[in-house]
C-alpha positions as CSV (number, residue, x, y, z in Angstrom):
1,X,-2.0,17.9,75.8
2,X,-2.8,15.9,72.6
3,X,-5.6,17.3,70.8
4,X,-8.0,15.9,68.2
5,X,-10.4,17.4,65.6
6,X,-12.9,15.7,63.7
7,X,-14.2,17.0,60.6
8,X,-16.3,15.3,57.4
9,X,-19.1,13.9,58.6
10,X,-22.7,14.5,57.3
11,X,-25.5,13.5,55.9
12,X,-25.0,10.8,52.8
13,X,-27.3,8.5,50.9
14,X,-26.9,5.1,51.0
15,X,-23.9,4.2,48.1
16,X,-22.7,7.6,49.2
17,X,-18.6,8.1,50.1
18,X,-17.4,10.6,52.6
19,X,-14.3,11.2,54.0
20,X,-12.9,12.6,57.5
21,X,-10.5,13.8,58.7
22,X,-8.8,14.1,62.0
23,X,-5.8,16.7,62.7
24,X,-3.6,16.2,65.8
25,X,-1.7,18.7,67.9
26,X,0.4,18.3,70.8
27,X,1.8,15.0,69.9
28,X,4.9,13.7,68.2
29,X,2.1,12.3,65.7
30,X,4.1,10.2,63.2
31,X,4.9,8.2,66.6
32,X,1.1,7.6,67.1
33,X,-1.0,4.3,66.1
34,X,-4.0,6.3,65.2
35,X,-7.9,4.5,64.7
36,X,-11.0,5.7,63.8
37,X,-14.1,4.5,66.1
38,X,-17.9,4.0,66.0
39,X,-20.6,4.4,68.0
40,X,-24.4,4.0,67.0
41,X,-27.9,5.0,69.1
42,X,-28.0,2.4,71.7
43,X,-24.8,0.5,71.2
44,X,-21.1,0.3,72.4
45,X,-18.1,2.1,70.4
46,X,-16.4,-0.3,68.2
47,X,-13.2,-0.2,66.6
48,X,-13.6,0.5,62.5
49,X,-9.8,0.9,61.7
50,X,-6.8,1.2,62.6
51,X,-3.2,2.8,61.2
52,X,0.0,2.2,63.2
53,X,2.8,4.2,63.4
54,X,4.5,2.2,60.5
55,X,1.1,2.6,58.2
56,X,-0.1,-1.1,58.5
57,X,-3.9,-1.1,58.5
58,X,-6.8,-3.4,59.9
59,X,-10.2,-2.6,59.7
60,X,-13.6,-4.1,61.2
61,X,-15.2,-7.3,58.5
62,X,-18.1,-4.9,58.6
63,X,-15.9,-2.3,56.5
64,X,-14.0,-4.2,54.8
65,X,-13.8,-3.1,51.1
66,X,-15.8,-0.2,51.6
67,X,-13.5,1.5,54.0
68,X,-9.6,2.8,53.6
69,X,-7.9,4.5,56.5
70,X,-4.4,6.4,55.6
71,X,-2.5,8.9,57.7
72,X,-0.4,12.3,56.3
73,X,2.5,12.7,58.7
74,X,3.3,15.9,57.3
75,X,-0.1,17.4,57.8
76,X,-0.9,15.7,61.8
77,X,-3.7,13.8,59.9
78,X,-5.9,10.6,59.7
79,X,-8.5,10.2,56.9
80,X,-11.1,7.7,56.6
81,X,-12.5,7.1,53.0
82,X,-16.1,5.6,53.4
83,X,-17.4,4.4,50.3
84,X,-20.5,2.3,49.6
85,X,-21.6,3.5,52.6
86,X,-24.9,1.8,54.5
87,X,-27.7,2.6,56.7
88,X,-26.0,0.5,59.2
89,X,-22.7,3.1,59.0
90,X,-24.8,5.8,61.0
91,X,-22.9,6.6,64.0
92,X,-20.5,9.2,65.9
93,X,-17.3,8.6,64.3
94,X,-14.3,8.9,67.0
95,X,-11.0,9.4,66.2
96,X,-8.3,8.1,68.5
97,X,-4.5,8.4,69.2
98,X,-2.6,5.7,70.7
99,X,1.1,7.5,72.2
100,X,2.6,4.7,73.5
101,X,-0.4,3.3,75.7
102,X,-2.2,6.8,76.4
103,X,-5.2,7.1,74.9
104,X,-6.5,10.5,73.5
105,X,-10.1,10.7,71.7
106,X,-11.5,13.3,69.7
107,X,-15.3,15.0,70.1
108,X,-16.3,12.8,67.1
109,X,-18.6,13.6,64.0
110,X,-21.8,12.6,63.1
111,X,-22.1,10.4,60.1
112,X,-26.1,9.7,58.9
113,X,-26.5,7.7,55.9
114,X,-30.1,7.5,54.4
115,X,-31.7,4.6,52.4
């Protein structure tokens, strides 16, 4: 059973930078696309960034610049570097592991940015 832990989220002011991390057991996890996920108050989880298996990125417009996911094989772990953060980045950050078309999610972490 893949399993997914969250950590690094907080409280940040506006222009802030935080990092999180998510470590992965129970999975071959250099084999996984791995993504990082949003979801504010009152709206439906989008997709912020993504890191396949071969360590090309995408990430959301609304990141883009501000936001660098990377992945350490040897350590079962995704990291997303927020910087510049926003009001507008307040949400439950998810992360999420793609095994060949299963889907595994994490509890997520809170992530509050002040103005």
């Amino acid at each position: 059973q893949v399993q997914l832990v969250e950590s690094g989220g907080g409280l940040v002011q506006a222009g802030g930078s935080l990092r999180l991390s998510c470590a992965a057991s129970g999975t071959i996890f250099s084999d996984n696309h791995m993504s990082w996920y949003r979801q504010a108050p009152g709206k439906k989880r989008e997709l912020v960034a993504v890191i396949t298996s071969g360590s090309s990125t995408n990430y959301a417009d609304s990141v883009k610049g501000r936001f660098t996911i990377s992945r350490d094989n040897a350590k079962n772990t995704v990291y997303l570097q927020m910087n510049s953060l926003k009001p507008e980045d307040t949400a439950v950050y998810y992360c999420n592991a793609n095994y060949r078309g299963i889907y595994s999610w994490g509890q997520g972490t809170q992530v509050t940015v002040s103005s």
